[in-house]
C-alpha positions as CSV (number, residue, x, y, z in Angstrom):
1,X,8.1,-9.8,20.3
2,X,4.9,-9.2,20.8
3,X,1.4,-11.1,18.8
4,X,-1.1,-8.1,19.9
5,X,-2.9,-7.3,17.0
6,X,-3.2,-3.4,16.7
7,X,-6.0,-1.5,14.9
8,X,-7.0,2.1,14.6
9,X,-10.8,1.6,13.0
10,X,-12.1,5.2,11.9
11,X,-16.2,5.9,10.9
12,X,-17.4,8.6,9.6
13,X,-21.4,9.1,9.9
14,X,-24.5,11.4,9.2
15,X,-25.0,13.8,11.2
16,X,-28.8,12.5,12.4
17,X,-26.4,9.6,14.3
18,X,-24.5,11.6,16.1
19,X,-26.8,10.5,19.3
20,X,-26.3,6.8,18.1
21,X,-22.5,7.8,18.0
22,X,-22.7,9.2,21.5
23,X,-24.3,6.4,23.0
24,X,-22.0,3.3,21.2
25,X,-19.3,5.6,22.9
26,X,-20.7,4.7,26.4
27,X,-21.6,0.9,25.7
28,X,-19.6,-0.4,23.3
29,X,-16.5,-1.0,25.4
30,X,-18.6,-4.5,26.3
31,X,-18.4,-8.2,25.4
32,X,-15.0,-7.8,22.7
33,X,-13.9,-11.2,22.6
34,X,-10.5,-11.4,22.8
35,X,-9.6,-7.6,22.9
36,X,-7.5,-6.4,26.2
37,X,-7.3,-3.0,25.3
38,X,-9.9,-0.5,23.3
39,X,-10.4,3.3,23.4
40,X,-13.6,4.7,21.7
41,X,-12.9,8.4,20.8
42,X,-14.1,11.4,19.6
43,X,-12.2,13.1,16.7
44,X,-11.5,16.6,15.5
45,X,-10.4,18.4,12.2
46,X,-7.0,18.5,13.5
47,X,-7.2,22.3,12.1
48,X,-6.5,23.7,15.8
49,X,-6.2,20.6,18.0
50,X,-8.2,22.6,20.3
51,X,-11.4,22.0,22.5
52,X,-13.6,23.9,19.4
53,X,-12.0,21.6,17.5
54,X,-14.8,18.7,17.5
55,X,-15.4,16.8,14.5
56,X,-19.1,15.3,15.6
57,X,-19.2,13.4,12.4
58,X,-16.4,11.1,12.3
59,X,-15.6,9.0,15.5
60,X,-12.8,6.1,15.9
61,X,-11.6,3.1,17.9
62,X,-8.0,1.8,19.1
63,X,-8.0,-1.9,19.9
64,X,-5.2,-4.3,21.1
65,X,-6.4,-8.1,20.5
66,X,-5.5,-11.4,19.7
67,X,-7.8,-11.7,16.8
68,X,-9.2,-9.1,14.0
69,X,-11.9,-7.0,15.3
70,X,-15.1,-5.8,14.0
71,X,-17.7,-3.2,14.8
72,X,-20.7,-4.0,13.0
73,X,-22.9,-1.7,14.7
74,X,-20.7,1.5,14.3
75,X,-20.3,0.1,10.6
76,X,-24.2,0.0,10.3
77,X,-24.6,3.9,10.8
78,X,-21.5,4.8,8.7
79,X,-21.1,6.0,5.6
80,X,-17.6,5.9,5.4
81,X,-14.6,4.0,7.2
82,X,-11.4,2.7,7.4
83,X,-8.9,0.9,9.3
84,X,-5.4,0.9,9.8
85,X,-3.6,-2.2,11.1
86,X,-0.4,-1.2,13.1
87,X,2.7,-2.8,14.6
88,X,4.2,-0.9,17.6
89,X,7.2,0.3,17.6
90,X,8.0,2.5,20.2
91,X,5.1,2.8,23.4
92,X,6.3,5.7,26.4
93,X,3.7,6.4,28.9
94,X,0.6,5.3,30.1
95,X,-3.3,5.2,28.9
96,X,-5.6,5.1,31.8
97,X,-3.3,3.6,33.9
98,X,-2.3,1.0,31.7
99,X,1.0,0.6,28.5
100,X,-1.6,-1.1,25.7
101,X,1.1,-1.4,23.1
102,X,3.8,-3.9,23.2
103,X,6.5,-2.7,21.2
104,X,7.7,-5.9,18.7
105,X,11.2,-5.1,19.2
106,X,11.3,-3.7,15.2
107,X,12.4,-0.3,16.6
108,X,15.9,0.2,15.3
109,X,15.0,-1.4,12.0
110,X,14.4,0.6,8.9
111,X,10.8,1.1,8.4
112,X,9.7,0.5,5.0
113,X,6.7,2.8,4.2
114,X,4.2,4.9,6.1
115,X,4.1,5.5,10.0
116,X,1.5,6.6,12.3
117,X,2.1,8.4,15.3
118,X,0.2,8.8,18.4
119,X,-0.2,11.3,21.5
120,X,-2.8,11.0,24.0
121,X,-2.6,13.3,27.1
122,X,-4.8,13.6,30.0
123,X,-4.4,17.9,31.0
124,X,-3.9,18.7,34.6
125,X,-7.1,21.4,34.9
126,X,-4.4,24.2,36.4
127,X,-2.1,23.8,33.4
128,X,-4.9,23.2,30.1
129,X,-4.9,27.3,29.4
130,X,-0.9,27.7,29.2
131,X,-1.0,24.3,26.9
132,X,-3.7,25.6,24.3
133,X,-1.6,28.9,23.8
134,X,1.4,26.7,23.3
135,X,-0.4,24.6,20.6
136,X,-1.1,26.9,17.4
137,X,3.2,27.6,16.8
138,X,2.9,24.4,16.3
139,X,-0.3,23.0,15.0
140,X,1.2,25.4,12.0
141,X,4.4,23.8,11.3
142,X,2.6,20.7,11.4
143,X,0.2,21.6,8.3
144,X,3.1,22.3,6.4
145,X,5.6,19.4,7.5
146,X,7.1,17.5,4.2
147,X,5.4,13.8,4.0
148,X,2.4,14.7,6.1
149,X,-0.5,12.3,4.9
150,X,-3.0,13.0,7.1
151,X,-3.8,13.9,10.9
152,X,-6.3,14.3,13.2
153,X,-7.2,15.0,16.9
154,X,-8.9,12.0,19.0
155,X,-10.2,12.8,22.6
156,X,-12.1,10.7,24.9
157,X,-13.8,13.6,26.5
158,X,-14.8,17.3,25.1
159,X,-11.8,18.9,27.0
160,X,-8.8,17.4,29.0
161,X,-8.1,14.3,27.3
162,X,-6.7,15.3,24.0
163,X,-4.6,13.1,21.8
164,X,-3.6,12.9,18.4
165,X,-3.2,10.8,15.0
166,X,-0.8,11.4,12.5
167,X,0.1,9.4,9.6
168,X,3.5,10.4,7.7
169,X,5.2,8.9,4.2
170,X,8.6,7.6,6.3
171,X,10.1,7.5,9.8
172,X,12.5,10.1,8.4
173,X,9.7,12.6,7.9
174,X,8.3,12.3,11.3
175,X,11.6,12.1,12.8
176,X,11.9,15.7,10.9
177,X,9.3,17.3,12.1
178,X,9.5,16.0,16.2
179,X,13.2,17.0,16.1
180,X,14.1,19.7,13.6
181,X,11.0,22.3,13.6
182,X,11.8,24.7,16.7
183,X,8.3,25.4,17.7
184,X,7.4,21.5,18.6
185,X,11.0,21.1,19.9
186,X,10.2,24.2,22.4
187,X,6.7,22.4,23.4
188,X,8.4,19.3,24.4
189,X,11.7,21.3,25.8
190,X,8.4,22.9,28.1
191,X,6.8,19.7,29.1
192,X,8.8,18.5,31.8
193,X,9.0,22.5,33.8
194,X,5.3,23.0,32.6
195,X,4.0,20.1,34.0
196,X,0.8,20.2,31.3
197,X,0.2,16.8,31.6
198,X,-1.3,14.3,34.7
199,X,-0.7,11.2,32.3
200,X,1.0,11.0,29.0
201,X,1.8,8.7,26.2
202,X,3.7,8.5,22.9
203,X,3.4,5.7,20.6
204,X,5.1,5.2,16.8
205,X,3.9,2.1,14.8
206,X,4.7,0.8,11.5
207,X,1.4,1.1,9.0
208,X,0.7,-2.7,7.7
209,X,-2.4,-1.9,5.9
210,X,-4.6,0.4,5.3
211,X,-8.4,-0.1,4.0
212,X,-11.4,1.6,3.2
213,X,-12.1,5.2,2.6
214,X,-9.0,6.9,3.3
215,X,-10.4,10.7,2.8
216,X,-12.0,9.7,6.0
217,X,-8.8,10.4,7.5
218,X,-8.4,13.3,6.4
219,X,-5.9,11.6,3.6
220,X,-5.7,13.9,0.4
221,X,-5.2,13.4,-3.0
222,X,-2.2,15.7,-2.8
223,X,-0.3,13.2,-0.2
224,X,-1.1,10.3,-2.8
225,X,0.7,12.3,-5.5
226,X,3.6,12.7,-3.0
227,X,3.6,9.3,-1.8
228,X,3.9,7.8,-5.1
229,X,6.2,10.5,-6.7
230,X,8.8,9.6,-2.7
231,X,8.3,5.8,-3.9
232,X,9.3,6.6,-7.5
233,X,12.3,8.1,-5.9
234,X,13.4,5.8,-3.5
């Protein structure tokens, strides 16, 4: 079982620190006491999941550590944040040569409450046109997917290393939607003969806690009404 402490910390900010944002992204990897893993990333709508799909006003951070982390100077230029503290569930794959999450062993276990899922890809150059025409089948069924909460793409460069973030009402919904809707079961059917990928990963984690703003995930009053009408249920 693993003590990592994971945390997706998410900003948004005004567009006149956009530069600021841009230039943290280069330096702020340095002096994290205590962290062994960290990814600053750029973020898009999640509308397209495509390159034009930038979102130059809202930026985020993945850190594994042994202690809660802060970012006081990207909270200095934002307006908005939040974080989400996660427990791995399930890791496949590598980031950058590296497998950051330790899964605690909780896998088979009945999640109670949300889940977050993340993808993070790095394109081979030959492949990236065939895997943006395979993307909007499927960017489709996920806007309509049942206990959807929120999502959004992450990238640590404009085009080539693409990843997303979803966050979903139950493990049952996500399940769903990876499994049961044909278009995303085709994509990942294609994967292995299409070859889209130089490095891949796939994580699920449990969702622990959530704080701050969450419209700056993209979180909408319509999937609070949902949550708490599933909870009512269940």
């Amino acid at each position: 079982m693993s003590d990592d402490l994971v945390s997706l910390h998410v900003w948004r900010i005004p567009h006149r620190f956009v530069g600021s944002a841009m230039l943290r992204m280069a330096f702020a990897r340095r002096h994290l006491p205590g962290v062994r893993f960290a990814k600053f990333l750029g973020t898009g709508t999640g509308l397209t999941f495509g390159p034009g799909d930038s979102d130059l006003t809202r930026w985020a951070a993945i850190s594994v550590s042994d202690r809660p982390v802060r970012f006081p100077g990207w909270d200095a230029i934002a307006v908005a944040q939040a974080r989400l503290d996660l427990e791995p569930l399930v890791s496949r794959g590598k980031w950058s040569g590296r497998e950051p999450f330790r899964p605690t062993g909780s896998s088979r276990r009945v999640v109670d409450g949300p889940v977050l899922a993340l993808t993070r890809a790095r394109l081979r150059p030959a492949r990236a046109l065939r895997f943006w025409n395979a993307v909007p089948p499927v960017v489709r069924e996920l806007a309509a997917a049942p206990g959807l909460l929120a999502r959004f793409g992450i990238g640590e460069a404009p085009i080539g290393w693409q990843g997303t973030v979803s966050v979903w009402r139950s493990a049952t919904d996500l399940t769903a939607f990876a499994y049961r809707q044909p278009e995303h079961r085709a994509a990942i059917a294609r994967t292995p003969t299409d070859r889209w990928y130089a490095e891949e990963l796939f994580a699920r984690f449990a969702v622990r806690h959530i704080s701050g703003d969450r419209s700056v995930l993209g979180w909408s009053s319509a999937a609070e009404s949902e949550t708490a009408e599933y909870r009512e249920r269940t």
